[in-house]
N, C-alpha and C positions, 0 to 999 in steps of 0.2 A: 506473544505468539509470533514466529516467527513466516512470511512469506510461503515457506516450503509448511509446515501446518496450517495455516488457514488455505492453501490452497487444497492439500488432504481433508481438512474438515469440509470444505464448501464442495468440490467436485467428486471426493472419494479417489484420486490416482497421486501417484505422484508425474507428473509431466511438466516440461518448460513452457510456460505460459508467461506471454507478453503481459501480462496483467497481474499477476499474482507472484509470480516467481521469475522476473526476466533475469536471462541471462548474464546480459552488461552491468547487474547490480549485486553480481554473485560469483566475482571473478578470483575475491581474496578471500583470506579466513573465513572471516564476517560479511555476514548481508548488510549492505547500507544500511537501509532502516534502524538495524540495530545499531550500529554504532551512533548513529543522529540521538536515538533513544537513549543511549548514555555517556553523550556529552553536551545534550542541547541543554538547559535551566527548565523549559518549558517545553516538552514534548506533545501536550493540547494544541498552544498554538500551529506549533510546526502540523500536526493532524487539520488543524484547522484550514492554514492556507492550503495545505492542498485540497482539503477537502472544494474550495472555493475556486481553485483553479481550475477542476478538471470539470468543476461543472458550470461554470463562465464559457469555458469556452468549446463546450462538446458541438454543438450544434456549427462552428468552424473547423474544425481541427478532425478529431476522432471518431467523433459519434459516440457510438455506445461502447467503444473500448472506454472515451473518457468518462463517459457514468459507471462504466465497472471499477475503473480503476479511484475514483471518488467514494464509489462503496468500499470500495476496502479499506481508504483512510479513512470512513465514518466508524465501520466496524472496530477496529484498530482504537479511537477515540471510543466508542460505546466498552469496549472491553475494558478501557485504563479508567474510567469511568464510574465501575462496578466496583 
């Protein structure tokens, strides 16, 4: 699933969203994410750390952008998962 659908499945629009669909990650062809998706060995962990990241450090940094944006790489890991 890629950024621009799981932002349609969770909010119902399509819109740029810092969290689901940023811009600076959707400049070329391909969305980041997918390309890491099919060149990493291990696309859990790479879900993993960031899932760890944004939630270490929400409470300096972002706030609840960075627990949203942790939900999404959980989701992300629960769907490759299934």
């Amino acid at each position: 699933m890629t950024y621009e659908e799981y932002y349609k499945q969770e909010i119902g629009e399509a819109m740029e969203d810092k969290i689901n669909h940023p811009m600076h990650y959707t400049q070329g062809k391909y969305e980041t994410i997918d390309v890491i998706e099919d060149t990493v060995e291990d696309f859990d962990s790479y879900l993993q750390g960031n899932i760890i990241k944004y939630i270490s450090r929400y409470k300096y940094k972002n706030g609840a952008e960075d627990l949203k944006k942790a939900r999404f790489y959980l989701n992300k890991l629960i769907d490759s998962s299934e």
